[in-house]
TORVEXTI-364602 format. One record per residue (C-alpha): residue number from 0; residue in one letter; x, y, z. Coordinates in pm, 1 decimal, always signed. Example, Ala and Ser with C-alpha at 12.3 -4.5 7.8 and 13.67 -1.06 7.14 Angstrom:
2
rec pos 0; code A; u +1230.0; v -450.0; w +780.0
rec pos 1; code S; u +1367.0; v -106.0; w +714.0
***
This chain:
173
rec pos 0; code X; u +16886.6; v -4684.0; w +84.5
rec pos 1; code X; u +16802.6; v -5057.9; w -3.0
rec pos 2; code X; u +16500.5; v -4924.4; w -166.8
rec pos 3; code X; u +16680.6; v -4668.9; w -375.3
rec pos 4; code X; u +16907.8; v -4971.6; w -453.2
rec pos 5; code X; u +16660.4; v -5201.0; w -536.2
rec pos 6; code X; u +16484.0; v -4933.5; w -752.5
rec pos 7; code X; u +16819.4; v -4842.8; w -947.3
rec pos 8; code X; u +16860.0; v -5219.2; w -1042.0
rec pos 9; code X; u +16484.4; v -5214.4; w -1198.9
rec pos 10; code X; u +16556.8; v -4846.8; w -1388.3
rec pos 11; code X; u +16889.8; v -4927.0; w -1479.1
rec pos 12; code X; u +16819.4; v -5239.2; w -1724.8
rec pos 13; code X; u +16469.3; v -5100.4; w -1786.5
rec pos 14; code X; u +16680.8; v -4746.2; w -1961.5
rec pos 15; code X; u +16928.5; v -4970.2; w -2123.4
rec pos 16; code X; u +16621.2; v -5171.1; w -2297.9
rec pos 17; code X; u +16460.5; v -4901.6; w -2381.0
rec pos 18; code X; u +16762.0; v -4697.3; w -2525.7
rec pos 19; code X; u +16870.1; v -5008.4; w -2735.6
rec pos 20; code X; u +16501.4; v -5001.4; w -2836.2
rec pos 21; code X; u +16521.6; v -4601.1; w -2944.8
rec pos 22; code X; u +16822.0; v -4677.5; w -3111.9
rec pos 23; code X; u +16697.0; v -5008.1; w -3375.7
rec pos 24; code X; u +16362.0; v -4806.5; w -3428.2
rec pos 25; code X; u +16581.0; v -4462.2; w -3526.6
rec pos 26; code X; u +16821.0; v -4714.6; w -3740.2
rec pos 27; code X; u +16506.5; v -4887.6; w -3901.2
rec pos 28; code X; u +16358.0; v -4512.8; w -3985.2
rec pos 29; code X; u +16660.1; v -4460.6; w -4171.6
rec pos 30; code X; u +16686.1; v -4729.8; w -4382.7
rec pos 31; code X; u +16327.9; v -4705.2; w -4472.6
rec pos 32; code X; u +16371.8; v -4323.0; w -4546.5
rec pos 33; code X; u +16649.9; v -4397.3; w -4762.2
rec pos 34; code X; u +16499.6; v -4708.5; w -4977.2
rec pos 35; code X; u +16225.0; v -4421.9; w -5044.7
rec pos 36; code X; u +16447.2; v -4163.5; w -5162.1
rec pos 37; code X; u +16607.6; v -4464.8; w -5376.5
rec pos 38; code X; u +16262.3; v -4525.0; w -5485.2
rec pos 39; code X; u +16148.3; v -4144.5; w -5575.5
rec pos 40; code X; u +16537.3; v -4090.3; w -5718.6
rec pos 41; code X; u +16420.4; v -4462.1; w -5963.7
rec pos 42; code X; u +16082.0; v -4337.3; w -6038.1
rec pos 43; code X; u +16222.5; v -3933.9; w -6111.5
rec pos 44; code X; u +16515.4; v -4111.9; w -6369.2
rec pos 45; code X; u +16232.8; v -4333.6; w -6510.7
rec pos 46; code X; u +16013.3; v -4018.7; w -6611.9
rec pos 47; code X; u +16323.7; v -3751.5; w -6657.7
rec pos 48; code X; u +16524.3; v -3943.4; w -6827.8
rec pos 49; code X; u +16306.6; v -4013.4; w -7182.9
rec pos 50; code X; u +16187.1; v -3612.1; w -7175.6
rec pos 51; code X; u +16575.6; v -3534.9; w -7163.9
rec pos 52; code X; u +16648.9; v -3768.1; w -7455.3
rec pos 53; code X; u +16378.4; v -3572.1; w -7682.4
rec pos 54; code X; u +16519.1; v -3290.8; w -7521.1
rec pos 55; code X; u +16895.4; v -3396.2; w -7700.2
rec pos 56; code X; u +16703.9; v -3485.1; w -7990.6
rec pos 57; code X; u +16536.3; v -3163.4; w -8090.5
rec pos 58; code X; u +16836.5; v -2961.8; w -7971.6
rec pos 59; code X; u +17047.0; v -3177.0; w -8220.3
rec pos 60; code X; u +16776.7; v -3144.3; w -8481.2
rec pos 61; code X; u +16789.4; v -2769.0; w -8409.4
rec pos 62; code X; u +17186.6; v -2705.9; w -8478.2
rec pos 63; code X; u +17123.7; v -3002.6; w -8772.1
rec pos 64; code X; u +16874.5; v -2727.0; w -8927.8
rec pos 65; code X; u +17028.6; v -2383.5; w -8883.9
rec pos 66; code X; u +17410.2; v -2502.9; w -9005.7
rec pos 67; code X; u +17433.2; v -2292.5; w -9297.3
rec pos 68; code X; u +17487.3; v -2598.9; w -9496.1
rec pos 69; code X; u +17151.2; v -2752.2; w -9432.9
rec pos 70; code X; u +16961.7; v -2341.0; w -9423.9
rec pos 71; code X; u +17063.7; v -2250.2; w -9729.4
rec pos 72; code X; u +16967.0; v -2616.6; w -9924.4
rec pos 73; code X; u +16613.3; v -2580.7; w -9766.5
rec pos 74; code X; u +16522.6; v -2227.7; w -9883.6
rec pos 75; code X; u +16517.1; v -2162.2; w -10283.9
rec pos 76; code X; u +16804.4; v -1911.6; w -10340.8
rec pos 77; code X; u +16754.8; v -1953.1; w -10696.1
rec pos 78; code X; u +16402.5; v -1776.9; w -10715.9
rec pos 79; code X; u +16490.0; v -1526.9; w -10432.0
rec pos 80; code X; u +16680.4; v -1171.1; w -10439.5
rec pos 81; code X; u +16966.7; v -1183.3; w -10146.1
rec pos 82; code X; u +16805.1; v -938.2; w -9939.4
rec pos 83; code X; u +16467.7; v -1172.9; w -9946.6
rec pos 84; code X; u +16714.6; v -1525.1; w -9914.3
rec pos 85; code X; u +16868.5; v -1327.9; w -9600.6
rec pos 86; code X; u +16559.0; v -1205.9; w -9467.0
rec pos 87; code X; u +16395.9; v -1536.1; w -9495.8
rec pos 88; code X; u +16719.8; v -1777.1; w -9332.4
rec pos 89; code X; u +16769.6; v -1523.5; w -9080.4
rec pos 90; code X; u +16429.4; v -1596.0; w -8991.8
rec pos 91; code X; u +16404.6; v -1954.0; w -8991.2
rec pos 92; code X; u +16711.7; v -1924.2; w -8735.6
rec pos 93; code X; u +16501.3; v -1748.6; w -8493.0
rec pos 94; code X; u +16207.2; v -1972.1; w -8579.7
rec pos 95; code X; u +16414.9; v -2271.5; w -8487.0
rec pos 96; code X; u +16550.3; v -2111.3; w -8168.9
rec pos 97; code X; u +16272.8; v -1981.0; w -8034.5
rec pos 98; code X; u +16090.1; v -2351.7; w -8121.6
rec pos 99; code X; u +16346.1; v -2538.8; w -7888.3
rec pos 100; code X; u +16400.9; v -2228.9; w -7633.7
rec pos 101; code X; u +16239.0; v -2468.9; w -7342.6
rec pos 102; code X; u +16492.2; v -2734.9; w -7404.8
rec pos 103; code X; u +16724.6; v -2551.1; w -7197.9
rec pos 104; code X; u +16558.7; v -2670.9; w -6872.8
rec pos 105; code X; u +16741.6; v -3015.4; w -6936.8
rec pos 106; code X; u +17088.8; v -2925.1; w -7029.7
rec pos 107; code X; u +17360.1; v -2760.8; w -6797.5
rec pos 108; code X; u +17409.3; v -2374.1; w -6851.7
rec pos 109; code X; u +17797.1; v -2462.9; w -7019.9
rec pos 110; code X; u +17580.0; v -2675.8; w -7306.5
rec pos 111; code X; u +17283.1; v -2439.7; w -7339.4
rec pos 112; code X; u +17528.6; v -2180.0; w -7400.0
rec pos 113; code X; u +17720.3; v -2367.5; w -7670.6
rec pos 114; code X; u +17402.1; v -2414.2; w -7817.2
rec pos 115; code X; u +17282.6; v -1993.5; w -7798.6
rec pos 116; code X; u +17665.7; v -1964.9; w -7964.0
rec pos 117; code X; u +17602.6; v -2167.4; w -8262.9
rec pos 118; code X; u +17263.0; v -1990.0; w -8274.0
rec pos 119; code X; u +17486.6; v -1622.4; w -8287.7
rec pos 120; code X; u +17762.8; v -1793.6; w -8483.0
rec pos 121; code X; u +17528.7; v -1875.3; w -8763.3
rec pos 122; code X; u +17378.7; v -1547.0; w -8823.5
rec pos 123; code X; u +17702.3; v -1377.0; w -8813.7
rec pos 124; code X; u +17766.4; v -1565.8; w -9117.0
rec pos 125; code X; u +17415.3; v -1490.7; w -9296.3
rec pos 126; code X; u +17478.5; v -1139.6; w -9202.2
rec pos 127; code X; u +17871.1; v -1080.4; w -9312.2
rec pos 128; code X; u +17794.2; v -1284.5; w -9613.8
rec pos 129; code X; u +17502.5; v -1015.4; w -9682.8
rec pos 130; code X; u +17770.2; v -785.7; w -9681.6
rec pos 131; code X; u +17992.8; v -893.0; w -9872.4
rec pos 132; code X; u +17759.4; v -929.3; w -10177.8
rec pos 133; code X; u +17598.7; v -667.8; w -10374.8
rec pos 134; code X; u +17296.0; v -482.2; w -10297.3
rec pos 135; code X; u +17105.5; v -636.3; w -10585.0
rec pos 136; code X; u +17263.1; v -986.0; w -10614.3
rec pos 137; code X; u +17069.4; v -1286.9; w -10656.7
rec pos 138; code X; u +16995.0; v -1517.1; w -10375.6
rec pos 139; code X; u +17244.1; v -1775.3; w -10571.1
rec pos 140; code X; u +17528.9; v -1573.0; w -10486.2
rec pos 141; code X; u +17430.3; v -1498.7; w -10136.6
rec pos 142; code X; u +17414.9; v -1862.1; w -10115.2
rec pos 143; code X; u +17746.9; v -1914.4; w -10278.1
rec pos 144; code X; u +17886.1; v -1655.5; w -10012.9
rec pos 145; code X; u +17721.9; v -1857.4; w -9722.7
rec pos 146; code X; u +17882.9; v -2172.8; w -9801.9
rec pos 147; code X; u +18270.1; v -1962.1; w -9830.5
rec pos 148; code X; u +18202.1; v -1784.2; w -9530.8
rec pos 149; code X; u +18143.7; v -2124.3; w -9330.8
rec pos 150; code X; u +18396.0; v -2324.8; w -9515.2
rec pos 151; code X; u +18680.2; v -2035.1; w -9346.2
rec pos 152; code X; u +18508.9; v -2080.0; w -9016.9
rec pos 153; code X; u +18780.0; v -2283.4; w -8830.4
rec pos 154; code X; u +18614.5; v -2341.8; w -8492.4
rec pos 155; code X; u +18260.0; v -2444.6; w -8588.9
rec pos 156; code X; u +18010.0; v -2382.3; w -8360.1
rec pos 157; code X; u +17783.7; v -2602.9; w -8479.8
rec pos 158; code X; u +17953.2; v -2902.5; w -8462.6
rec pos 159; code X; u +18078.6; v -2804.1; w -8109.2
rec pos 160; code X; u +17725.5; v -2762.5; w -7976.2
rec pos 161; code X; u +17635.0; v -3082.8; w -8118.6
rec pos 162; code X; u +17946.8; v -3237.6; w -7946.6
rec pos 163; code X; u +17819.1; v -3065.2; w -7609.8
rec pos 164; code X; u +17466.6; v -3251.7; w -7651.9
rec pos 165; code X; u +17602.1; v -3516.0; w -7720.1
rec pos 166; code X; u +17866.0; v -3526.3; w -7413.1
rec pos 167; code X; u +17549.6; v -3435.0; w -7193.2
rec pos 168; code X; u +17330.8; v -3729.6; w -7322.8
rec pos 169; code X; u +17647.2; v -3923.5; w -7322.7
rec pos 170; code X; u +17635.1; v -3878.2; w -6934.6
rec pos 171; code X; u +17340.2; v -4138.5; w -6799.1
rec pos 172; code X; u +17411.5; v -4406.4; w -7039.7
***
């Protein structure tokens, strides 16, 4: 019995030293495992952060370049038919779009889908102000129809999608 005594009062401190032991080497694990996630989290915002900026940039540029506004100034509706103007803005749209499709990756799906609205939004308007003008009428007046049509639009999508990117970069700054 004295031995089994004797051994319990060697064990017992022996367990408690070695328990406190477990428990500073599990605490000192965790700190260190969260300084490194701290560190990748640092290094990740470092490199993710300027490709998301270009990313807002060429998005903006994007909606910048397919408001009718800016489409129709950039083509030559003067020396075009309005079937060949339509053809060739409703062309440049998808050009653009498909240009900046990958930019998606960096924006959330509420913001990508503002942007894919705009996109819609703004060849609705090439293609209702196609309709509205005569089969044979010169690019000029297609033009001239382009600019009514999105002076009535009263939600602008445009300007909305820009306001989305914007919002988004707005976020890590």
């Amino acid at each position: 019995m004295e031995y089994a005594i004797d051994l319990l009062k060697i064990l017992l401190p022996a367990g408690i030293v070695l328990y406190g032991m477990y428990l500073v080497v599990i605490s000192f694990l965790a700190k260190e495992r969260e300084k490194l996630i701290v560190e990748l989290k640092t290094q990740n915002s470092q490199t993710i952060l300027p490709i998301r900026l270009q990313a807002a940039e060429r998005l903006c540029l994007l909606l910048e370049r397919i408001s009718p506004n800016n489409l129709v100034r950039r083509s030559n509706p003067g020396s075009l038919t309005a079937a060949e103007l339509h053809a060739q803005l409703l062309h440049e749209v998808r050009e653009e779009f498909n240009h900046n499709f990958s930019q998606q990756v960096y924006f959330s799906e509420q913001t990508w889908e503002a942007v894919k609205n705009a996109v819609e939004n703004v060849n609705t308007i090439i293609n209702q102000s196609r309709q509205s003008v005569a089969a044979e009428a010169s690019g000029m007046e297609l033009a001239r129809a382009i600019f009514s049509k999105s002076l009535e639009q009263n939600n602008d999508a445009v300007s909305y999608a820009l306001k989305q990117v914007k919002s988004e970069i707005n976020i890590y700054f």
